[in-house]
C-alpha positions in Angstrom: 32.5 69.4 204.1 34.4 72.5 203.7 38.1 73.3 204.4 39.2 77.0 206.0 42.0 78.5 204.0 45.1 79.1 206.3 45.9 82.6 206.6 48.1 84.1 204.1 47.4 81.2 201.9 47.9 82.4 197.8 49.9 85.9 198.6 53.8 85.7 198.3 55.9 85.9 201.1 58.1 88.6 202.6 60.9 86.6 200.9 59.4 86.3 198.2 58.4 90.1 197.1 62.0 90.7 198.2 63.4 88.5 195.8 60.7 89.9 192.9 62.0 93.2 194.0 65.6 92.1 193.6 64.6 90.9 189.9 62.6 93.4 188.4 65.5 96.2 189.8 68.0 93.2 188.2 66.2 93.7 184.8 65.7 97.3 184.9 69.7 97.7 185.4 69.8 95.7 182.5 67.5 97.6 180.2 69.5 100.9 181.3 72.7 99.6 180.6 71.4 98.3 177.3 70.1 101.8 176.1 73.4 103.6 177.4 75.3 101.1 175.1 73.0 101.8 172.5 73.1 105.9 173.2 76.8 105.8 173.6 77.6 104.0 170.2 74.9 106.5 168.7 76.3 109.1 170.0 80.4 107.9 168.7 78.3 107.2 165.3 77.0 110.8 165.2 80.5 112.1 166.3 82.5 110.5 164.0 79.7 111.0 161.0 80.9 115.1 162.5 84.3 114.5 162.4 84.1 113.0 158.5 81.7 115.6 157.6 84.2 118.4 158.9 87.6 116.7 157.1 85.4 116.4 153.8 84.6 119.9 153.9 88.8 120.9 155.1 89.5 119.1 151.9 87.4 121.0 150.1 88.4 124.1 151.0 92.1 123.3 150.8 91.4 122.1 147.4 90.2 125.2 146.5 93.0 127.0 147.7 95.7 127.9 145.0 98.8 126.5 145.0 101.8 128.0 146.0 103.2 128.5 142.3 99.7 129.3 141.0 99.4 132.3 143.6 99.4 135.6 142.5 102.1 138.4 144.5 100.8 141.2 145.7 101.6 144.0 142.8 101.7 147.8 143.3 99.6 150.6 142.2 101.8 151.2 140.0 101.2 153.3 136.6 101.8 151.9 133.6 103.9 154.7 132.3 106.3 153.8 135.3 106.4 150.4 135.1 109.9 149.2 134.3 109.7 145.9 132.4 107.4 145.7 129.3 107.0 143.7 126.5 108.9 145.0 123.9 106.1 144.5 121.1 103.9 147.0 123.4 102.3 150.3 122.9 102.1 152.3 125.5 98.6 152.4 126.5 99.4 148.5 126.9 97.9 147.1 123.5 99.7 144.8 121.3 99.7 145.6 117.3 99.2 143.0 114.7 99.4 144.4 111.3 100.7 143.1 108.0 104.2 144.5 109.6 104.3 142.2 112.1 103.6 141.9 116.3 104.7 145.2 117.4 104.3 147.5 114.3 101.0 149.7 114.0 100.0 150.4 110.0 99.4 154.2 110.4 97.5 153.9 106.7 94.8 151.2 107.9 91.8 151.8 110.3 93.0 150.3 113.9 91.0 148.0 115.8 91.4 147.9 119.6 90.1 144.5 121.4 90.0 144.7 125.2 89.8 141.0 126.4 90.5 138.5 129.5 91.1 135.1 129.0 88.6 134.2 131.5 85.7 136.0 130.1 83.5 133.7 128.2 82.2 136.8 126.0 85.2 137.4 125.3 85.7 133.5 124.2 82.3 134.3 122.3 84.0 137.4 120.6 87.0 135.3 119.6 85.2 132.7 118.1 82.8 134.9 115.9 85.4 137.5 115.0 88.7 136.0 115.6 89.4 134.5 111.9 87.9 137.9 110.5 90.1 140.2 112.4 93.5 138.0 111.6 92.7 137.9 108.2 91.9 141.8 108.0 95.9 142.3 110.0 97.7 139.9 107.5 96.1 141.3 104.7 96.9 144.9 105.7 93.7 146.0 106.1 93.6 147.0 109.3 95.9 147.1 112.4 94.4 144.9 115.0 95.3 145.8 118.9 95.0 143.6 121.7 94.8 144.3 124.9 95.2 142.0 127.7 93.7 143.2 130.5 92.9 141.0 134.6 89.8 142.0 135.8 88.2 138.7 136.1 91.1 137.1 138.7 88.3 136.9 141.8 86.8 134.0 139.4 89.5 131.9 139.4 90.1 131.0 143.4 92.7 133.5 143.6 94.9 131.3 141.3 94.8 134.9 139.3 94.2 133.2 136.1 93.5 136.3 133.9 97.1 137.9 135.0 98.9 134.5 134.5 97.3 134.5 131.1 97.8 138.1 130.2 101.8 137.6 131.1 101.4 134.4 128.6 100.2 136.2 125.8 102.8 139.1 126.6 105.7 136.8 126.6 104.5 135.1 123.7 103.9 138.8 121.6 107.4 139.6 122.8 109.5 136.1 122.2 107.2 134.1 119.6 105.6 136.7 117.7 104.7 134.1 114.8 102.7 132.3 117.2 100.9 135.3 118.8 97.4 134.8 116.7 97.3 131.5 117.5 98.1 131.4 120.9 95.6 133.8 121.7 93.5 131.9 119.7 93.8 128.6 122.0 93.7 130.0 124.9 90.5 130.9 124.4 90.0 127.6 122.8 90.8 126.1 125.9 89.3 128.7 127.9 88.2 127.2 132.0 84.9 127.9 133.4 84.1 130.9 135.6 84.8 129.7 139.8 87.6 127.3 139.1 91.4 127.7 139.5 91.6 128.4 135.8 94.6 126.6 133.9 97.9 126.0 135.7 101.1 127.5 134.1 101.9 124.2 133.1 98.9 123.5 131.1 99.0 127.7 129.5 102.7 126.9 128.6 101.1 123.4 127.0 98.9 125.1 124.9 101.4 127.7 123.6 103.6 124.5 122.4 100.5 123.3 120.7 100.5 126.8 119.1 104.1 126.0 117.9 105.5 128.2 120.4 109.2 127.1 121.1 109.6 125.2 124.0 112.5 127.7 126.0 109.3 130.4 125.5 107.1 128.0 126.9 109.3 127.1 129.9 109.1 130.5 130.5 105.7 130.3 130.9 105.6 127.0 133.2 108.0 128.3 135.7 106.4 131.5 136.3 108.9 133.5 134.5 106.5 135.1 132.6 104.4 136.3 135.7 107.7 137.3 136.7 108.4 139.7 134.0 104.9 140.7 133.1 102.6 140.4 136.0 102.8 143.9 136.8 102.5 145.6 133.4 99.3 143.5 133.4 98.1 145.1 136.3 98.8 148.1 135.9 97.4 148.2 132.3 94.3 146.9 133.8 94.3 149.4 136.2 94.5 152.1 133.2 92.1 151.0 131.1 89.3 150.3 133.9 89.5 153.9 135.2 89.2 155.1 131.6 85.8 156.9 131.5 86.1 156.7 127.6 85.7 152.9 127.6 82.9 152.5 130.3 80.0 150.3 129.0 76.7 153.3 128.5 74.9 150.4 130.3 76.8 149.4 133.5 78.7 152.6 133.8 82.1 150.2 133.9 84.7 149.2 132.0 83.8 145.6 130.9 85.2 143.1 128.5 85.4 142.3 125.2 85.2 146.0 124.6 86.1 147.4 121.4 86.8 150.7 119.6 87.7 151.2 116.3 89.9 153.8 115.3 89.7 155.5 118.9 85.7 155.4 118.6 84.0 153.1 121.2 82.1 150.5 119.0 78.7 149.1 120.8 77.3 146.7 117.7 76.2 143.4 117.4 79.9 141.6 117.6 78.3 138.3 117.7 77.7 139.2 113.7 80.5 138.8 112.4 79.2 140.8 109.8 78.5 143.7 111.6 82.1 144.1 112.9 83.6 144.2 109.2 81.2 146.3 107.9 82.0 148.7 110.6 85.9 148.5 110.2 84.9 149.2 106.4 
């Protein structure tokens, strides 16, 4: 004997998909407020990866930025011929003699070499080394008259530190106050010479090298303060500004004044000056 199933009998009640209703909106709330936790700390995670990504790259850039004492002033067009403080060991097309006389005296009787150079130029560091010994030797010796010529035209490689002119002063106040140590500072300094794109040395560390050149130490004060910038940072500029508008010197390939350049005995030399043969052969 069968039984009839009551009606309704099996499906849930109005109560009953009410309260299902009430849950499964309960658990969806949930859910949402679960993924907006989880979006919002993603989101402060992003924003504060952002924030650390932005200060690393401030620091970066403020490291790059010269120091006050590093900085170079901003120096007037001024022609060299007008220029009011020079080194007193100077020509005056802005070279510095070495000959068997001494810094400062030219040897009319020998041929004269001329060496254009910055101290941030690694040919010219290449020069140095090959040559540097020869053409030392050749000035003590009194066989030649050696000029150097210090000249800034590399400064946008050093992160406006203006390491060339800072250098070039060095060497001038060196010339001028420690003329004994002149070969060797310059010799150093190249020695020492900083890559390409960084600030280049500080004054500091250029008046460190001329004391390991046996520079006195008042000449190399001089040079940590700034004092030598002081004096010399124009002449350097405007020396620079002489010799890189001199057609005479312009490199037959670029059509520019470059560095090293060399002439010997006014004549514009274009050898091989990584043989250090070929450079004495030439100056005879």
């Amino acid at each position: 004997m069968s039984s009839t199933p009551s009606p309704g009998k099996g499906r849930p009640s109005k109560n009953e998909r009410r309260d299902a209703a009430r849950e499964q909106a309960r658990v969806l709330r949930e859910q949402q407020a679960k993924r907006d936790r989880r979006n919002k700390i993603l989101g402060i995670s992003i924003l504060g990866a952002a924030v650390v990504a932005l200060i690393a790259v401030i620091v970066v850039i403020i490291a790059q930025q010269p120091d006050d004492a590093e900085a170079l002033p901003e120096y007037p067009d001024t022609p060299l011929s007008e220029v009011a403080v020079v080194p007193s060991v100077a020509l005056e097309d802005g070279g510095i003699p070495v000959s068997a006389e001494g810094v400062g005296a030219v040897d009319d009787a020998v041929t004269r070499v001329d060496v254009y150079l910055d101290y941030m130029c690694p040919a010219c560091g290449a020069f140095e080394e090959s040559n540097g010994d020869n053409l030392i030797s050749l000035a003590s010796e009194g066989e030649a008259t050696v000029v150097y010529h210090p000249v800034s035209i590399l400064n946008r490689f050093s992160n406006g530190t203006g390491y060339s002119t800072r250098a070039a002063a060095a060497a001038a106040l060196v010339a001028q106050d420690a003329p004994e140590q002149f070969a060797a500072f310059n010799q150093q300094l190249f020695a020492g010479q900083p890559d390409e794109g960084t600030n280049g040395l500080t004054n500091e560390e250029i008046a460190q090298i001329a004391r390991d050149a046996g520079v006195a130490g008042a000449v190399a004060d001089d040079i940590a303060d700034g004092t030598a910038l002081d004096q010399f940072g124009q002449w350097v500029t405007s020396a620079t500004n002489e010799v890189t508008a001199n057609e005479a010197l312009f490199n037959a390939q670029s059509g520019s004044f470059g560095t090293p350049t060399i002439t010997i005995d006014g004549e514009l030399w274009t050898e091989n000056w990584t043989d250090p043969e070929a450079l004495l052969q030439a100056i005879g």
